[in-house]
C-alpha positions in Angstrom: -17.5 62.7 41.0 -20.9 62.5 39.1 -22.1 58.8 38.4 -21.9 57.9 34.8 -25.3 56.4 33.2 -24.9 53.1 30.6 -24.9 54.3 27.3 -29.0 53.6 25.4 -28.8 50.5 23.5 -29.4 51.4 19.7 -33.2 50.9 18.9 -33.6 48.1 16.4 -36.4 47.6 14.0 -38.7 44.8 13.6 -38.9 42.4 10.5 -42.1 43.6 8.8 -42.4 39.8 7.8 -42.5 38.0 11.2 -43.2 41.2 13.1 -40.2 40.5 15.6 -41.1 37.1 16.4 -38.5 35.3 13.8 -41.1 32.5 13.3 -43.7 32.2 10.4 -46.7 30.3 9.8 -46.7 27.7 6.9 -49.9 26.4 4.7 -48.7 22.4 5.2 -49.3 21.2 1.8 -49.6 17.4 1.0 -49.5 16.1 -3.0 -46.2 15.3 -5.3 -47.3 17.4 -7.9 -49.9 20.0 -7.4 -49.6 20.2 -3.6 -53.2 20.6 -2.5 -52.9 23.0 0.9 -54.4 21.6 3.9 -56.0 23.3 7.0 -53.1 22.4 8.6 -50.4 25.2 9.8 -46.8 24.6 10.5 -44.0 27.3 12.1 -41.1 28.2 9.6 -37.9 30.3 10.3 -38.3 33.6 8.9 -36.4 34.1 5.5 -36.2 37.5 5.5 -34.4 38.3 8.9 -32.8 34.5 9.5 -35.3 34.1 13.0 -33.7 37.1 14.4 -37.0 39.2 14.4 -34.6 42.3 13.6 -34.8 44.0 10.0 -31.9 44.0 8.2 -29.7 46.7 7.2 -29.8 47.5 3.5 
């Protein structure tokens, strides 16, 4: 009796936002109104795949 392989896992693609790594970089902005941008730089969950860092389906 042969051995039986796993099955390949199904390649996934990667969010072309966040380029797989489901985090961001944020401008930190400070200002009530116009928000002037600082040289500051925060992390931010990706919107576009939810931090999973896997495109999804459409």
């Amino acid at each position: 009796m042969a051995v039986r392989k796993p099955a390949a896992k199904p390649r996934v693609k990667k969010c072309s936002e966040c380029k797989g790594k489901g985090e961001i970089t944020e401008t930190v902005r400070v200002g009530a109104r116009k928000g002037r941008a600082t040289a500051n730089q925060q992390t931010a969950l990706c919107t576009k795949c939810w931090g999973t860092g896997e495109a999804l389906q459409d």
